[in-house]
C-alpha positions in Angstrom: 52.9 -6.8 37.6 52.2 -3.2 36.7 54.8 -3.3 33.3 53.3 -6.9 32.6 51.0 -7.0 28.8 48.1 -9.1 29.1 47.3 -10.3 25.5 45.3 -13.8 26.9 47.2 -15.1 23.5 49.6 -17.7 24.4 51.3 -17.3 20.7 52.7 -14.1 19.8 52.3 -13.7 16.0 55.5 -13.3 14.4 54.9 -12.7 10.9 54.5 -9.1 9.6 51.1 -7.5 8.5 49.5 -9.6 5.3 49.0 -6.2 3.7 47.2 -8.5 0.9 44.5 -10.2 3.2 44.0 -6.2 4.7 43.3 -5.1 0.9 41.2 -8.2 0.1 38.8 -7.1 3.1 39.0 -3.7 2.5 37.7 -4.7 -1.5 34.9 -6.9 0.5 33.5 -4.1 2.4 33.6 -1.6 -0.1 31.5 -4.2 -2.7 30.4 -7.5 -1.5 29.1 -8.4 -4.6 32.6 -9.2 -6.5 33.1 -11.9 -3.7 31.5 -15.5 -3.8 29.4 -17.0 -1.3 32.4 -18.8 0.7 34.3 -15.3 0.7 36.4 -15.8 -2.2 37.3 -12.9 -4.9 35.2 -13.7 -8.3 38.0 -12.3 -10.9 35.2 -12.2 -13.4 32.8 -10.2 -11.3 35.6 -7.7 -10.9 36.8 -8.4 -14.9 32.7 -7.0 -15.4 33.3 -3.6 -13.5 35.7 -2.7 -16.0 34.3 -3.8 -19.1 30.6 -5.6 -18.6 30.9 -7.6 -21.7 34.4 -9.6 -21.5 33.7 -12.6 -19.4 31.3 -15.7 -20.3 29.3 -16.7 -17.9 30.6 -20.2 -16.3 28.7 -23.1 -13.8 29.9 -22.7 -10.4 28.1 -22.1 -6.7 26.5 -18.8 -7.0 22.6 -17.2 -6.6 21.2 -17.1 -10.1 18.8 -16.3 -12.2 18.0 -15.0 -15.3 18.3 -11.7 -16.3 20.9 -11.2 -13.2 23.8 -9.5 -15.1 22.1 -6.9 -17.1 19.8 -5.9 -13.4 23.3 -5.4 -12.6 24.8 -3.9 -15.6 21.5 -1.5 -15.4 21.9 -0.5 -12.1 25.5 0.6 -12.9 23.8 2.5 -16.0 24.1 6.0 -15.5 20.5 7.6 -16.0 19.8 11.1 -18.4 16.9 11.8 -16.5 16.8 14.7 -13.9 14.1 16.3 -11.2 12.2 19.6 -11.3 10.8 20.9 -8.1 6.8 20.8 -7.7 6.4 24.3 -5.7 2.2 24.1 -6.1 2.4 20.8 -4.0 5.1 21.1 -1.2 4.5 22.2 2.1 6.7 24.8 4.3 9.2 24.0 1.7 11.6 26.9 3.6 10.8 25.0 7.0 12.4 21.6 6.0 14.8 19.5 4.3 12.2 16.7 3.7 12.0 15.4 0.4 9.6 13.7 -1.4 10.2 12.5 -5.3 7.9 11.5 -7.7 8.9 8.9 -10.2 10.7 5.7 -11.4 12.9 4.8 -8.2 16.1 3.5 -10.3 16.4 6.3 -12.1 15.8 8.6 -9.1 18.4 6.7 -6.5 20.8 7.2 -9.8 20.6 10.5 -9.4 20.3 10.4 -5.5 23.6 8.5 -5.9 26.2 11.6 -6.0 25.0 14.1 -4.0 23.6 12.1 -0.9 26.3 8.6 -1.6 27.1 7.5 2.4 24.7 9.8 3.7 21.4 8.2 4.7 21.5 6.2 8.0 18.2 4.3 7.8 16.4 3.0 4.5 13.0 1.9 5.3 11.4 -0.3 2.3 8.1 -2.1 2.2 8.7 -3.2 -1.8 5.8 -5.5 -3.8 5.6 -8.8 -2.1 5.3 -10.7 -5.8 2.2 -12.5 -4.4 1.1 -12.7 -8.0 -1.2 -10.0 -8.0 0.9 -7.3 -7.2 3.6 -5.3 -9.5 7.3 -5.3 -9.8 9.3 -2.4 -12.6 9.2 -4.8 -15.3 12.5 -4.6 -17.3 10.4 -2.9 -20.6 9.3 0.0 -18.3 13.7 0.2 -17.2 14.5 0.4 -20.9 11.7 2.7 -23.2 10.9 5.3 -20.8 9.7 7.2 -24.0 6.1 6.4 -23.3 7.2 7.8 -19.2 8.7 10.7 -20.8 5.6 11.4 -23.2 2.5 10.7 -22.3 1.0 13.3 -21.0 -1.8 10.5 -19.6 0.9 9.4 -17.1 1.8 13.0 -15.9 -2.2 13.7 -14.9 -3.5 10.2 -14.1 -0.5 8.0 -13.2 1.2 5.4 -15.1 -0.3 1.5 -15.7 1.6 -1.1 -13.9 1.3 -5.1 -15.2 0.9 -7.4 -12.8 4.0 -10.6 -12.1 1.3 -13.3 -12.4 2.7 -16.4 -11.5 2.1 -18.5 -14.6 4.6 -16.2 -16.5 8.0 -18.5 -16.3 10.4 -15.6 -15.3 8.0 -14.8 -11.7 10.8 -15.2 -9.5 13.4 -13.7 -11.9 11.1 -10.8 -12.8 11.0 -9.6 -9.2 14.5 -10.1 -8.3 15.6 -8.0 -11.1 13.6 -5.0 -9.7 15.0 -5.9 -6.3 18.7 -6.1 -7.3 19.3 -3.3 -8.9 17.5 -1.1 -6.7 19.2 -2.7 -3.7 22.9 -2.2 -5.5 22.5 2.0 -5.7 20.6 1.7 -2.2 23.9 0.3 -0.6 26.2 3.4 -1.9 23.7 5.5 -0.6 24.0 4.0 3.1 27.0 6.1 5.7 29.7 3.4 7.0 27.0 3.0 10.0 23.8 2.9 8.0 21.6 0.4 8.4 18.4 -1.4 6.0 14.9 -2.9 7.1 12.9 -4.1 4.3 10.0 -6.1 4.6 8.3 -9.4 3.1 6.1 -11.5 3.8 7.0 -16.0 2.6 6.6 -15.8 -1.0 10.2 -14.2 -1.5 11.9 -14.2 2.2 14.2 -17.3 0.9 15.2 -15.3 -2.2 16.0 -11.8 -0.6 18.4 -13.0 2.0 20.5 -14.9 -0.7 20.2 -11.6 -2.5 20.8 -9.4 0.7 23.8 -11.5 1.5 25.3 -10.6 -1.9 24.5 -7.4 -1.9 25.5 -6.6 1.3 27.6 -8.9 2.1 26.8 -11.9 4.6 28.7 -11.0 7.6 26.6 -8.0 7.6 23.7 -10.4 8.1 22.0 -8.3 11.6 18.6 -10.0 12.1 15.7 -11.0 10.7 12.3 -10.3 12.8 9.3 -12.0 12.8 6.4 -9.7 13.0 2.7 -10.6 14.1 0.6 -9.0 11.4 -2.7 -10.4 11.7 -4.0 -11.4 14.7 -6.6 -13.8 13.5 -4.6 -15.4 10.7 -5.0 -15.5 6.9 -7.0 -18.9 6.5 -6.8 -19.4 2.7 -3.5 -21.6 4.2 -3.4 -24.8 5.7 -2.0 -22.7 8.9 -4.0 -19.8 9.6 -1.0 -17.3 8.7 -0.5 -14.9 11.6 2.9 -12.9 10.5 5.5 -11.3 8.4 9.6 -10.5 8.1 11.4 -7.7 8.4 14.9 -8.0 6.8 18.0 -6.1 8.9 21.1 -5.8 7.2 24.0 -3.1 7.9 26.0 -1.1 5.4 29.6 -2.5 7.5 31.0 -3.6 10.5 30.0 -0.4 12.2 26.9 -0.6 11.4 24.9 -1.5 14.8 20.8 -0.8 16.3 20.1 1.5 19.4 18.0 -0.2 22.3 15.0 0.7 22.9 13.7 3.4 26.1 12.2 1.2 29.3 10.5 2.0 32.6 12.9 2.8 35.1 14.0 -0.2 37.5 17.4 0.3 39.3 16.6 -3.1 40.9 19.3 -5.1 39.5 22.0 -2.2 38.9 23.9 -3.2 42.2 26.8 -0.6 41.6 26.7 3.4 41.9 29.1 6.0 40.8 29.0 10.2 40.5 26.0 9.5 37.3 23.9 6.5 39.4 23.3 2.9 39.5 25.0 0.7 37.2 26.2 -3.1 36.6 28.5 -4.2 34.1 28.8 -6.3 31.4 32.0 -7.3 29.3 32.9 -5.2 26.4 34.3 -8.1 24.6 32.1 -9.8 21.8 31.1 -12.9 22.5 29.2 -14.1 19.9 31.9 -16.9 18.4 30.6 -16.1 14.6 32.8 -12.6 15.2 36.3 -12.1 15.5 39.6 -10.7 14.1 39.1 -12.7 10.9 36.0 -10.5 9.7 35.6 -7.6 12.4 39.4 -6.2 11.8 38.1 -3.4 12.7 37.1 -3.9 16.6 40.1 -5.9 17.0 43.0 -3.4 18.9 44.2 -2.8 22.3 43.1 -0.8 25.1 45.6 -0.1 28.2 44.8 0.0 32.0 46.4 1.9 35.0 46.6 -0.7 37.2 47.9 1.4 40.0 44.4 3.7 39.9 41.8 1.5 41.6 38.5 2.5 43.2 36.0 1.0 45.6 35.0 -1.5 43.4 38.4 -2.4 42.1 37.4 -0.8 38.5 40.9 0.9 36.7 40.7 3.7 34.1 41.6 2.8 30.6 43.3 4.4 27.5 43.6 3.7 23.7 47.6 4.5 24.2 50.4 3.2 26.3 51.8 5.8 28.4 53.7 5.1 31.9 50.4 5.2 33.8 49.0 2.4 31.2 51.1 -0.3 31.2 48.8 -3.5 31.0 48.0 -4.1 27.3 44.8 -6.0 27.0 43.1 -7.7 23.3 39.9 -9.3 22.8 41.4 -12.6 23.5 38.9 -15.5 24.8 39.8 -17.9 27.5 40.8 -20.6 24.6 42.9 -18.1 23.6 41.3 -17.5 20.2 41.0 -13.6 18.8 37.5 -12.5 19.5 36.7 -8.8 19.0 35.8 -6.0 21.0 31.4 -4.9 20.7 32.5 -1.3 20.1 34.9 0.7 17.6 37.5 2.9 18.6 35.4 6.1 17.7 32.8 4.9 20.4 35.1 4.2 22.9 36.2 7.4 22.5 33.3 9.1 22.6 32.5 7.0 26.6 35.8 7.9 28.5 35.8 10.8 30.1 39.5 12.0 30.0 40.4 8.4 30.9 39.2 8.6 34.6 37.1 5.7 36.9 34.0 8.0 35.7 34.2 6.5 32.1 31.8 4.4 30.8 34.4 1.7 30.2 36.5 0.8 32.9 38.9 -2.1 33.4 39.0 -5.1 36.5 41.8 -7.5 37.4 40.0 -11.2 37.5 41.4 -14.0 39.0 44.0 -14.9 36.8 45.6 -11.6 37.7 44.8 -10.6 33.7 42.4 -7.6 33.2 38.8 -7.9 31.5 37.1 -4.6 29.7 33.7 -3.4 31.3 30.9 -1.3 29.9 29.2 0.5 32.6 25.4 -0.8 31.8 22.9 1.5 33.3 19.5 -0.5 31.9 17.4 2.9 30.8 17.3 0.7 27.6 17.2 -2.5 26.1 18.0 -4.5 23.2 14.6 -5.4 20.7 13.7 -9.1 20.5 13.2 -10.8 17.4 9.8 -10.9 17.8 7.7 -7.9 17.8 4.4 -8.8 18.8 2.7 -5.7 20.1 -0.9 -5.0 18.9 0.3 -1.7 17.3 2.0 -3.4 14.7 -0.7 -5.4 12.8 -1.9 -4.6 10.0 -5.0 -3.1 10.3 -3.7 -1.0 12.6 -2.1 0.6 9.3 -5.5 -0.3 7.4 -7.3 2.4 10.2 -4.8 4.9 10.2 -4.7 5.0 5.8 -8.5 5.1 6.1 -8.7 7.7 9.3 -7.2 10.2 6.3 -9.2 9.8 3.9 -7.3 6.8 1.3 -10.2 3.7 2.4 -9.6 1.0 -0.3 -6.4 1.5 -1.8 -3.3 -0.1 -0.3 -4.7 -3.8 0.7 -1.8 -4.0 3.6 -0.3 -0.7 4.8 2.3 -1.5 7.2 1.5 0.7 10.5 2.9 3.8 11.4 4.5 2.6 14.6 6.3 -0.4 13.0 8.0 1.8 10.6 8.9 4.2 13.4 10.4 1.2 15.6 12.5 0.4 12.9 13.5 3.9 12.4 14.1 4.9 16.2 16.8 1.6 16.3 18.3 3.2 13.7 18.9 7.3 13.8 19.8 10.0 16.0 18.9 13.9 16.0 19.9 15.2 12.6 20.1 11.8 10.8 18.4 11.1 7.2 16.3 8.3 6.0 15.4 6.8 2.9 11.9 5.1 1.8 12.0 4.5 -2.0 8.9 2.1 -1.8 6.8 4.8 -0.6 3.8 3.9 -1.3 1.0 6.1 0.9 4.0 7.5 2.9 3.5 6.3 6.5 7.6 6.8 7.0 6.9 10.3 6.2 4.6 9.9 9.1 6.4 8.0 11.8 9.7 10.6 11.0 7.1 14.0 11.5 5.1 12.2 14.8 8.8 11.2 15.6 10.0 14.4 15.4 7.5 15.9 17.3 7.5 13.5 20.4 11.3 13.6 21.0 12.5 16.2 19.0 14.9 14.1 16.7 14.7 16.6 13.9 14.9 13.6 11.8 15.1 14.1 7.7 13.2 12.1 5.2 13.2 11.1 1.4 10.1 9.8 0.2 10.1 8.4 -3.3 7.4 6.7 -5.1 6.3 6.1 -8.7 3.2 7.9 -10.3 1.4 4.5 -10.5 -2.3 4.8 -11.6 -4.9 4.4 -8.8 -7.2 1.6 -8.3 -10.3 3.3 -10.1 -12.8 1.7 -7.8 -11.0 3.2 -4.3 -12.3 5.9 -2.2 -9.2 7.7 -2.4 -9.6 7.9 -6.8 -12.9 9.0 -6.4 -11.5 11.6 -4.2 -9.8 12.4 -6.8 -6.5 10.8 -6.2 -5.6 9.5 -9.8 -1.8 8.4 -8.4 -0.6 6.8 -5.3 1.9 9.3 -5.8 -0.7 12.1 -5.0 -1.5 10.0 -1.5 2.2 10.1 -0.7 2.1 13.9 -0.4 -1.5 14.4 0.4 -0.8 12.4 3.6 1.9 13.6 4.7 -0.1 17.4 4.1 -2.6 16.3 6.1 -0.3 15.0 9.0 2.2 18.3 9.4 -2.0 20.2 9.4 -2.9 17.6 12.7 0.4 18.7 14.4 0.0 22.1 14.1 -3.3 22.2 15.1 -2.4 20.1 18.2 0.1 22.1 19.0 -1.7 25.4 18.3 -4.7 23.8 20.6 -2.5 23.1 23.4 -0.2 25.9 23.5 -2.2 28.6 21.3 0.7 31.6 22.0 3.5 29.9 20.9 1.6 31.3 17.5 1.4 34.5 18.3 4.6 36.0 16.8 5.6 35.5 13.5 8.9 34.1 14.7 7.2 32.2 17.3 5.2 30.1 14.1 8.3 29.3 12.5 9.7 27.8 15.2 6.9 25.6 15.2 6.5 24.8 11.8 10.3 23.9 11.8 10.2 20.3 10.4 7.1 20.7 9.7 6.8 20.4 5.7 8.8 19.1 2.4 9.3 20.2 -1.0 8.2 18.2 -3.6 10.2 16.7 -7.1 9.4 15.1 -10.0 11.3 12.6 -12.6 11.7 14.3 -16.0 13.6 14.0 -19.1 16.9 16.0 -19.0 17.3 20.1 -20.1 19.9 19.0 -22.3 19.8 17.4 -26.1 20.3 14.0 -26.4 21.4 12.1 -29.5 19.0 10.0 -30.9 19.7 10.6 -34.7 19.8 7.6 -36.8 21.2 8.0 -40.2 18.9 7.3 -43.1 20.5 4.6 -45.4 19.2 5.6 -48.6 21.1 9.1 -48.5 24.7 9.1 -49.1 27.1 10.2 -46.0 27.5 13.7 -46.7 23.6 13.9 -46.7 24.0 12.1 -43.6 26.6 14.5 -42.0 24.6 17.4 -42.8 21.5 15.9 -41.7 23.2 15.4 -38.5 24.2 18.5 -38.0 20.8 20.4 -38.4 19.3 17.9 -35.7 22.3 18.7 -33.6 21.6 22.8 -34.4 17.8 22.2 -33.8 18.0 20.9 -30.1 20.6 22.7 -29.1 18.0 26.0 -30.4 15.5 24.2 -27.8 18.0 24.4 -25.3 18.8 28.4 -25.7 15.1 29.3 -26.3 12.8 26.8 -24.1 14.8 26.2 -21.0 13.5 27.0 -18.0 16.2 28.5 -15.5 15.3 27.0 -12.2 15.0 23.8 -13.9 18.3 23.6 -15.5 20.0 24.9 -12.3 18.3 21.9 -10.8 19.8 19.4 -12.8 23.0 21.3 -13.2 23.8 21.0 -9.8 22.6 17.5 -8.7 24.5 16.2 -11.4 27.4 17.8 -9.5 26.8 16.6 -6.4 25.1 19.4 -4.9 21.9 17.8 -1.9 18.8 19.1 -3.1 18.4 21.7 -0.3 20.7 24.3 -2.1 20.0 28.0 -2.0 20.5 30.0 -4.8 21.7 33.9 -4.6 22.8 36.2 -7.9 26.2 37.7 -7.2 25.2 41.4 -8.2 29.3 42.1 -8.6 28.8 40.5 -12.0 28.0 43.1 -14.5 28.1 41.8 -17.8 26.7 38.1 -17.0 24.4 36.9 -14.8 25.9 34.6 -12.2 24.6 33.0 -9.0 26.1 31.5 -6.3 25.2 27.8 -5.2 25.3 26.4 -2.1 24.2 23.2 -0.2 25.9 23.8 3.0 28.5 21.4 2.3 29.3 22.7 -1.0 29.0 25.8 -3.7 30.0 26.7 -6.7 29.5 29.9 -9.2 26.8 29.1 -11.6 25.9 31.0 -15.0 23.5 29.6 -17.5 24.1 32.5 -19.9 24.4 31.9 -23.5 27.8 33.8 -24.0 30.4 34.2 -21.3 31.7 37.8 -21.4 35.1 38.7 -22.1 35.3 40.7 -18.7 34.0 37.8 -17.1 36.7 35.3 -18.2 39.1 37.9 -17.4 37.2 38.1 -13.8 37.8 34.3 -13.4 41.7 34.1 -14.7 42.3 36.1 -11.4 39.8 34.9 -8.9 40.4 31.0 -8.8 39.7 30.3 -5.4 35.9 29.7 -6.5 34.2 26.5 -8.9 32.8 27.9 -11.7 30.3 25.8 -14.1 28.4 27.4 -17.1 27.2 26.3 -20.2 29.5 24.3 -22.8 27.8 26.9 -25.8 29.0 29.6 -23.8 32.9 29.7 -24.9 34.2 29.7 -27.6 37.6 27.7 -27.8 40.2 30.7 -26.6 37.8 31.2 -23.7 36.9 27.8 -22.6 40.8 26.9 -22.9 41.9 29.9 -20.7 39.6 29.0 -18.0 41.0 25.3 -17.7 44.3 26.6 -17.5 43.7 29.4 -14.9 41.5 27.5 -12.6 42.1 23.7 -13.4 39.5 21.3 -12.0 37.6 24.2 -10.3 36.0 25.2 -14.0 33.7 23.0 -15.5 31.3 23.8 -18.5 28.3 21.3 -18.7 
């Protein structure tokens, strides 16, 4: 019995791999949104990734509505705006990796897109509800963002947002334009395991799951959760409305929630080993909606030594067939059908301990002589409901807390701090990032710091939230907060301050040494960025008919002359380095050092930890430099296109191939 396979699959499949269907799925993971609602591959979705205007639009069984493909075709769009860091308004900027970004969010997850693609874990959003009375980024603001760029008005007292009033025939389309795009970058922005929470309230939660489920793609549908928001009810309704959604959706298959911590109680963990009590439960899925068909992934065998047995009649386990693991066991059901395993390889891995009985996942023969898979459940946690009830969660829990610092009167229904940080502690473990890009008064900046501080998560954030203009009749405008903008990072000021004073109050000589205080104030603080136009000229000459072409030319040429002149003479440095670099992928937590080996041209080194590169924003490259760099090749090297002339530009490409770049 000991050489016998278990596969539970009375029908060996005797076909060979269908390589297409694996590259099909593959193509559905990566972007859900070329795939129809049953699954199938929409050619002229994929015809529009490589050239947006060649297919007609066609009838068929889709979500539509109007203005869908250019949301799309903007979201796609790259952006030629960039960020400049705000030193006079972040806080323990050397202390944290925080971020929080002031501006238009499209154009900001556009830039966000390179450097930090597949790197945020959790992306909180609380976006406009489109009630009527509140805003969406109306598709004017998305394409003339000369009065953004330009008004000084905007910069100082924060920009004017229209309401989506419902009498205006596009309301529905209006707000899921905003959504769409936003939610396209979002998505590259999630890791493989990332997960999204947004929530809404009725007026769009029919729309945003058929948009979710596009986006993301349907079998990455994780929950949707009820939330009680008010206890009383909202009586303008027929029913006294007493609650609100929250959204769940994962990036991919691997994408999965923690459980929650509980009160100790061993009293139904009948089993012990060397860590403690423990029962089990079976490591197959068996939720019938998952199987081989769209979980590939958690579909593969695990092998028992059935010869090792302990007390219990539990076997150790291995991912490969050696001559101590014979018995080949698949997530087979007792119909036969392919199920799926619950976890991945990578997290099986990471719960067997040298494939010994002390693993977390053990095997045991069951009647039919054929071996089931076991997770060792210890309880200290458990699984969230759907409905999350608790008092802390309403909203004017959030209403007390905004108005407790100072902001009474702005934000009608700011979602509490420990709803945000439930979401957030399903989600993330120590180190991880996570994304809010409806910011709006910060309270995830919140949760993450109080977070931090309770459990010590070390937990990264980026804020980001448009300069929109105050309410002029709030407390928090005649405060002098002109944009909510100014609340995002005033709040989250004022929260790091209560921490520290806490902290200093309970244990005051953990303060006494100067290295002592930055160990505490590790975490504690952000830097602070702001949208902009970009350093570098743009074209936006338009030739004047009346003059012949050679007027034209030359025309052309002096404008081209002139802003390249405001490039050499009114760039800031730090600025352009800034753009320079997230434009090439670099995280915004680079360092910056000069490389004082460099004698005739001023170079720095940049590095985000993950990457660097040679940087030199000089106006002429030096001959000795160029020389330098035809011998040292083992570096990336970017500097300034006016810098070469043609001899020198070519003999960098050829010495140090993709490594040279001038921008």
């Amino acid at each position: 019995m000991s050489n016998q396979e278990y596969t539970n699959n009375p029908l060996e499949n005797v076909q060979s791999h269908d390589w297409n269907k694996e590259r099909l799925e593959q193509l559905k993971r990566l972007m859900p949104d070329l795939f129809t609602n049953d699954g199938k591959l929409n050619i002229n979705e994929l015809k529009k990734v490589i050239d947006p205007n060649s297919v007609n639009e066609t009838e068929r069984y889709e979500f539509r509505w109007f203005g869908k493909s250019n949301a799309k075709r903007e979201a796609f769009t790259p952006t030629d705006a960039t960020l400049i860091y705000d030193e006079a308004r972040s806080v323990n900027p050397t202390e944290s990796e925080n971020l929080i970004i002031e501006g238009e969010n499209l154009a900001v997850l556009k830039l966000l897109s390179q450097s930090y693609r597949e790197q945020i874990k959790c992306i909180y959003i609380d976006p406009p509800y489109n009630t009527g009375n509140d805003f969406v980024y109306s598709d004017k603001f998305n394409q003339d963002r000369k009065e953004y760029w330009e008004d000084t008005e905007i910069t100082e007292d924060g920009y004017k947002i229209d309401s989506n009033i419902e009498t205006d025939g596009r309301f529905h389309s209006n707000w899921l334009n905003m959504m769409y795009s936003r939610l396209l970058i979002a998505r590259q922005l999630l890791c493989e395991d990332g997960v999204i929470f947004i929530s809404l309230d009725d007026n769009e939660i029919h729309h945003l799951k058929k948009l979710c489920d596009e986006v993301f793609g349907e079998e990455n549908f994780y929950s949707s959760i009820i939330v009680r928001s008010n206890s009383r009810g909202q009586t303008y309704n027929q029913i006294a409305k007493t609650h609100e959604y929250i959204l769940v959706y994962t990036k991919s298959i691997d994408g999965d929630l923690l459980e929650l911590e509980k009160n100790n109680d061993n009293s139904d963990l009948n089993l012990l080993d060397n860590i403690g009590n423990f029962n089990i439960r079976e490591l197959r899925n068996r939720n019938p909606k998952f199987g081989k068909h769209n979980r590939p992934n958690l579909f593969y065998p695990i092998y028992v030594n059935p010869n090792l047995i302990d007390k219990d009649g539990f076997c150790p386990i291995s991912l490969e067939k050696t001559d101590e693991f014979t018995v080949k066991v698949e997530p087979f059901n007792s119909k036969g059908v392919e199920s799926c395993w619950r976890w991945g390889t990578t997290k099986l891995i990471n719960n067997l301990e040298k494939e010994t009985l002390i693993s977390n996942i053990v095997a045991k023969a069951k009647a039919d002589g054929s071996f089931g898979i076991y997770e060792k459940y210890r309880k200290t946690t458990y699984k969230p409901k759907s409905i999350w009830d608790e008092n802390p969660f309403l909203t004017e829990t959030g209403t007390v807390e905004v108005k407790n610092l100072g902001f009474e009167g702005e934000f009608d229904f700011p979602k509490p701090v420990k709803l945000v940080r439930r979401c957030i502690e399903l989600t993330v473990e120590k180190g991880d990032l996570v994304l809010d890009f409806f910011a709006g008064s910060g309270t995830t900046g919140q949760a993450i710091f109080e977070l931090n501080n309770d459990a010590d998560k070390d937990i990264k954030f980026i804020l980001v939230q448009l300069p929109e203009k105050c309410n002029e009749q709030s407390v928090a405008f005649k405060n002098g907060f002109k944009k909510i903008s100014d609340i995002t990072i005033e709040r989250n000021k004022r929260v790091i301050k209560k921490i520290i004073e806490e902290k200093k109050n309970e244990q005051p000589d953990l303060f006494n040494k100067k290295e002592d205080n930055e160990n505490q104030l590790n975490g504690l603080g952000f830097k602070v960025f702001k949208l902009t136009k970009s350093n570098f000229p743009r074209v936006e000459y338009a030739p004047d008919p009346e003059k012949s072409d050679e007027e034209n030319v030359e025309a052309l040429k002096k404008y081209i002359a002139d802003k390249e002149a405001q490039l050499i003479t009114a760039f800031n440095r730090d600025e352009l380095i800034t753009e320079i670099l997230i434009k090439n992928g670099f995280k915004l937590n680079y360092t910056v050092t000069q490389q004082e080996q460099f004698k005739k041209n001023e170079i720095f080194l940049a590095s985000d930890g993950e990457k660097e590169t040679l940087l030199c924003l000089d106006g002429t490259l030096a001959d000795k430099t160029v020389e330098y760099f035809k011998s040292h090749t083992d570096q990336k090297l970017i500097v300034l296109e006016r810098a070469l002339d043609t001899t020198k530009k070519w003999n960098l490409k050829h010495y140090m191939g993709d490594k040279f770049k001038a921008f």
